[in-house]
N, C-alpha and C positions, 0 to 999 in steps of 0.2 A: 075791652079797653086795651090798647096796643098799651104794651110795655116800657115804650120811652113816656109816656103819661102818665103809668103809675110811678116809675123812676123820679118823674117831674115833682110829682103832686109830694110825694111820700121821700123827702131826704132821708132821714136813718132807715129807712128799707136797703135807697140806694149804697147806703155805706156798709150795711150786712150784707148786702147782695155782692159786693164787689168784694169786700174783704173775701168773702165766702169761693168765689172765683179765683184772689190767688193765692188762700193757703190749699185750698183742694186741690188746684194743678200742682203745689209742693206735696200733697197728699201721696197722686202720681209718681211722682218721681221718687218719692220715699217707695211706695210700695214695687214699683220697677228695680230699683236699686237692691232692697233690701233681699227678694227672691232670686233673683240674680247673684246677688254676694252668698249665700247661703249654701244654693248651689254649687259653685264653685271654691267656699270651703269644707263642703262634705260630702257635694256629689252623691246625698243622700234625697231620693224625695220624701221618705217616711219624717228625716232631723226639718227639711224644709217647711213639712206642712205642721208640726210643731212649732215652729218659731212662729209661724204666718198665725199658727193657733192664738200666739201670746197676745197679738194683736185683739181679739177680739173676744178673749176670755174675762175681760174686766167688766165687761156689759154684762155676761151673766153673772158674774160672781156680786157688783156692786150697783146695776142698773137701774134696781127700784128706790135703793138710797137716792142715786141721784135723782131720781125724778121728785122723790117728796124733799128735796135741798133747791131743785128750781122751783116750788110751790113757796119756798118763807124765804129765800137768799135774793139780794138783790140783782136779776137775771142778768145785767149787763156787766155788773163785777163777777159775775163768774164766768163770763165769757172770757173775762178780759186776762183774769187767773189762767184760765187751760191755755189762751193761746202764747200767753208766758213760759209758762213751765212748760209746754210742749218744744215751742221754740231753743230751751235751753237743754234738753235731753235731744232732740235730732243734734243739735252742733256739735253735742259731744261726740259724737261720732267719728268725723274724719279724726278728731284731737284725738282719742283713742285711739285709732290705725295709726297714726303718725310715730306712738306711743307704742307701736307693736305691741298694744293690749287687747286687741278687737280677737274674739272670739263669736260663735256660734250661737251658746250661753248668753252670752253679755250680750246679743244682739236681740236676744230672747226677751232678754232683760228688759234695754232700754225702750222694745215696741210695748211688752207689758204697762209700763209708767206711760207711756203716749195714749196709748189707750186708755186707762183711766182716767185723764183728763176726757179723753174724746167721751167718754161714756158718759161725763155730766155736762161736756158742751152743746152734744147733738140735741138733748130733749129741752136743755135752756132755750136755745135758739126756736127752736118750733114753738114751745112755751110762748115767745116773746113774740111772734109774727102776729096776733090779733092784736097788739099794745101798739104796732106800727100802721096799720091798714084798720077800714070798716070792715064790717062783718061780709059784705056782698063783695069784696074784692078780694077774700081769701083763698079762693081757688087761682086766680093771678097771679097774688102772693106767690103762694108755695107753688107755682108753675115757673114764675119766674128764677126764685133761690132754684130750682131742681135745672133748671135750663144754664142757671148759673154753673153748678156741678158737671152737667155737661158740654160747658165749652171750657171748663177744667177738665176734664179726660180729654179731648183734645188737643188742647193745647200743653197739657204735661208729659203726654208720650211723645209728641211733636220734640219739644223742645230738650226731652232724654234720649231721643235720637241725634239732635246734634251736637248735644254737648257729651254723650258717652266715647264720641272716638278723639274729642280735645280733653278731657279731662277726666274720664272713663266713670267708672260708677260712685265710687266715692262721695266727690265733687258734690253728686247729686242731694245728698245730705244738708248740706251746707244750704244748696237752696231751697229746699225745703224748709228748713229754718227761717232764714230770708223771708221766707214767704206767711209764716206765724207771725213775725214782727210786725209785717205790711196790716196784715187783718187785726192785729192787737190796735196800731193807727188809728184804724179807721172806725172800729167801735169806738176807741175813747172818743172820740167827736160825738156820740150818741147820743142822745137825751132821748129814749124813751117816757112815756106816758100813757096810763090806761085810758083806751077809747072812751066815750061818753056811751057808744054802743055794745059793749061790752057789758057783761054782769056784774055788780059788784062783789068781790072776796070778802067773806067774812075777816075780820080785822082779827087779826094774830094775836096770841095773846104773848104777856113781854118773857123776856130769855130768862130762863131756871139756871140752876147750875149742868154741868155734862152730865150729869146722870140726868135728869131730866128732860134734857135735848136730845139724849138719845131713844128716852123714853117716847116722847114725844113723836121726833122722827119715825120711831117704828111703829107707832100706833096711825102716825099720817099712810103709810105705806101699806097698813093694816085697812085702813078705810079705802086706797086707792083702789087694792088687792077686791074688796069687797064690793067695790062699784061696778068695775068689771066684771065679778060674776054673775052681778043681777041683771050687768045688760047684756040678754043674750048675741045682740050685735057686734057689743065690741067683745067680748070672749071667742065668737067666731072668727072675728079680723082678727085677733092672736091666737086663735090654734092655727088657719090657713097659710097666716104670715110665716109663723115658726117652720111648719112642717114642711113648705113650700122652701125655706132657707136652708134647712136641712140636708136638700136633697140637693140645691142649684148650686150655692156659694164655694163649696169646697170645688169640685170640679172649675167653675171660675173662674177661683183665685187662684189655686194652686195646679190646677190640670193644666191652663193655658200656656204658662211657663215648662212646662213638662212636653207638653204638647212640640212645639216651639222647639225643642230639643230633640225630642226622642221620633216627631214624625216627621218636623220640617228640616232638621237638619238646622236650622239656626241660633243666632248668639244674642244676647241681650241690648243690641238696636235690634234685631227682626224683631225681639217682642215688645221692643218699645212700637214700632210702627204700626204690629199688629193691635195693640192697644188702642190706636185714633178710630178701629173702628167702632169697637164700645160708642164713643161721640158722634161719631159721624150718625150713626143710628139712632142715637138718644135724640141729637136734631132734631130727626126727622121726624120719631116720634112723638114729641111733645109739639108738631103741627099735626100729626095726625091724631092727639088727643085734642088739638081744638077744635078740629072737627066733630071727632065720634063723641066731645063733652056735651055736645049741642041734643044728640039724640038720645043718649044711654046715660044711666042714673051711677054715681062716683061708683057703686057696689060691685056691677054689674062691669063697667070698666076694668076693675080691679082683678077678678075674677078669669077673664079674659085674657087679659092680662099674663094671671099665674099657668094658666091652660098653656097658651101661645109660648112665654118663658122657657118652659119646659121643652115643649114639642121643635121648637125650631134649632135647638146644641142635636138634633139627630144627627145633619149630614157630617158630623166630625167625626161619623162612625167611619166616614168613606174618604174622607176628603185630605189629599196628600199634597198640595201646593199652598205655598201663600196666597195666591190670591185668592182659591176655594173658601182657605180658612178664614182671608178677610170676608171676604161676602157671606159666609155664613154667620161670623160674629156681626158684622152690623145689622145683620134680616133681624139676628136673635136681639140684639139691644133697641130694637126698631119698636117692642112691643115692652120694655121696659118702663117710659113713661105710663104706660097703662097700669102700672102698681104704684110704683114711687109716687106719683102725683096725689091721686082717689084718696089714697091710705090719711095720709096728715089732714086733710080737707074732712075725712070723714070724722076723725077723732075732733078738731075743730069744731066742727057743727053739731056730734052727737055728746058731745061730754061740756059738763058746766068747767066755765071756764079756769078755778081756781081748783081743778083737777088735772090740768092740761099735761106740767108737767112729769106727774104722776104716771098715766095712759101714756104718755108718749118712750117714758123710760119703759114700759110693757111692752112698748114696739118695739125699742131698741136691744130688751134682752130675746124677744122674738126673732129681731133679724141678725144683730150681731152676735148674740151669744149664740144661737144654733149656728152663724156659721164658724165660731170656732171650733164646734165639734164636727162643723159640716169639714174642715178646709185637716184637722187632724187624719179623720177616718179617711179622704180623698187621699192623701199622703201616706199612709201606711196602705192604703189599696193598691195604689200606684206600683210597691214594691214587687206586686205577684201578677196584677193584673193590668193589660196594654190600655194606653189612658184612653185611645178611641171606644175601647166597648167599656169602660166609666162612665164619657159621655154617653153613649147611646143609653144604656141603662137609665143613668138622670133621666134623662129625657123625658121619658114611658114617666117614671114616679113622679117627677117634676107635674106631668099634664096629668096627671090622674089626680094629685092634691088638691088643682084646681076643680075640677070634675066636681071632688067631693063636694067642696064651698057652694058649690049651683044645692047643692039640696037641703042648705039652711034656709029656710025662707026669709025668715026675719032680715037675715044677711043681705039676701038676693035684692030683697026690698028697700033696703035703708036707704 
């Protein structure tokens, strides 16, 4: 099904989809900004990848709360909450600087609070894509949101390259903000409902007092906990997910900016540019996953996938030009689709549905929370060791994680 037809068929897809498109290019531009400012007040990579940390230490810390809070919370008011309060912590920001209050710290701070919203918006949203689409168009679905993210990475580096030298990094906060308000918009127009093909939830039982909901909640997350270990497939998709993030994300996120500095000689437009190519590859990727979806099973993709990941951040062992390093990040984000996609599609189809968002906050403390530990440890390695042989290193451990995942059969099969 081309994708202006599911857009057609399915309105509140199209208004997640879009929304999802311009707060993620404000995403960009916060995470451009933010590495950039950090940098240049501490000229520290170790303080750097600490802050970058704060971003995504809340997945681990509060992940599985949230997933058993989009299982009984009504999934589109909590969306509607995160991109609220997320919106109102980015703005403060320039007001801060203005304020000659902006520190390091505080910057630490206010990605910490963004992040925790993000940690219970990502697994609502996935939670909520079987409530908008049938069950045989959910690999579309979550192709299309994921193709959504990726013409947000291109278009938010894009547009931090021309606004860093009018109005330099700051600014960029602001719209980022901007861009929470847009997608708070366009969900309120929502009306979700659960499909007729979908399974029914067992019916909630009514609200206790707080001790009891918390009671509650932790016994939902105690059963999610325990769904997952029985199913040997999805226990596999979270050890490969995590250990596979572990080794990529820090280098990433935090190398690439380092990179950028310490090999290219460039300032924060070179890495804003360097950025589109993340998109340009993701593109491309996500048609060359509608190909190889035709022959190869979501598992098997995925796996591929984390192998490929891995193996292709090699040539940044060698490579000392921009345009080296673009071509080498877009070859490497070219086989990105091949996880991003499989991954949601597989929990969709393998897990009942009134667990959904349960399993998906597992994938969220899988991928985000390892990479806070991945993006500290790449920051404090950084201090002794040259970021080129970081990446090579990933590399080799990146495509060996994969490697391992081939020899769960269940996995390989699912």
């Amino acid at each position: 099904m081309r994708f202006t037809t599911l857009l057609r068929r399915h309105p509140d897809l199209t208004r997640l989809w879009l929304g999802e498109v311009i707060s993620q290019a404000g995403d960009a531009l916060f995470q451009i900004a933010l590495l950039w400012l950090v940098l240049d007040l501490t000229d520290s990579a170790g303080l750097t990848g600490l802050v970058a940390m704060s971003g995504y230490l809340p997945v681990l810390l509060f992940g599985l709360l949230a997933g058993a809070l989009a299982d009984r919370l009504d999934r589109r008011r909590v969306l509607l909450g995160c991109d609220l309060a997320r919106a109102v912590l980015v703005l403060a920001i320039p007001l801060l600087a203005a304020a000659r209050l902006l520190s390091a710290p505080l910057l630490g701070l206010i990605t910490f609070l963004m992040a925790v919203f993000t940690a219970h918006f990502n697994p609502t949203r996935n939670a909520l894509i079987p409530e908008l689409v049938p069950a045989s168009e959910l690999r579309q679905a979550n192709t299309l949101i994921q193709s959504g993210w990726q013409l947000a990475m291109l278009a938010g580096p894009l547009l931090a390259g021309l606004l860093i030298p009018l109005t330099g990094e700051l600014q960029l906060f602001s719209a980022d903000g901007l861009s929470y308000l847009a997608s708070f918009a366009l969900i309120w127009r929502m009306r979700p409902v659960p499909r007729r093909d979908a399974p029914e939830a067992p019916p909630r039982p009514p609200a206790g007092t707080l001790r009891h909901e918390a009671a509650r909640a932790l016994a939902e997350v105690r059963a999610g906990l325990a769904l997952a270990h029985r199913d040997r497939r999805i226990r596999a998709l979270l050890w490969v997910t995590a250990v596979d993030n572990l080794f990529i994300m820090g280098p990433a996120i935090v190398g690439t900016p380092l990179f950028v500095r310490q090999v290219l000689g460039g300032d924060s437009g070179t890495y804003a540019y360097l950025m589109t190519a993340f998109a340009a590859g993701m593109l491309a990727g996500s048609l060359l996953l509608h190909w190889l979806g035709r022959h190869l099973r979501d598992s098997r993709l995925l796996l591929w996938g984390i192998v490929l990941d891995g193996i292709t951040f090699l040539p940044l062992l060698w490579v000392t030009s921009f345009w080296g390093a673009w071509w080498t990040i877009a070859i490497h984000s070219l086989v990105i689709p091949l996880i991003i996609i499989p991954r949601p599609t597989l929990v969709q189809r393998l897990v009942p549905r009134d667990f959904h968002g349960r399993v998906f906050s597992m994938i969220s403390v899988a991928v985000t929370g390892f990479s806070a530990l991945s993006v500290a440890l790449t920051g404090l390695a950084a201090e002794w060791v040259p970021v080129p042989v970081i990446f090579g290193a990933i590399a080799l451990l990146a495509s060996a994680c994969g490697l391992a995942g081939w020899s769960i059969r269940e996995f390989r099969e699912a």
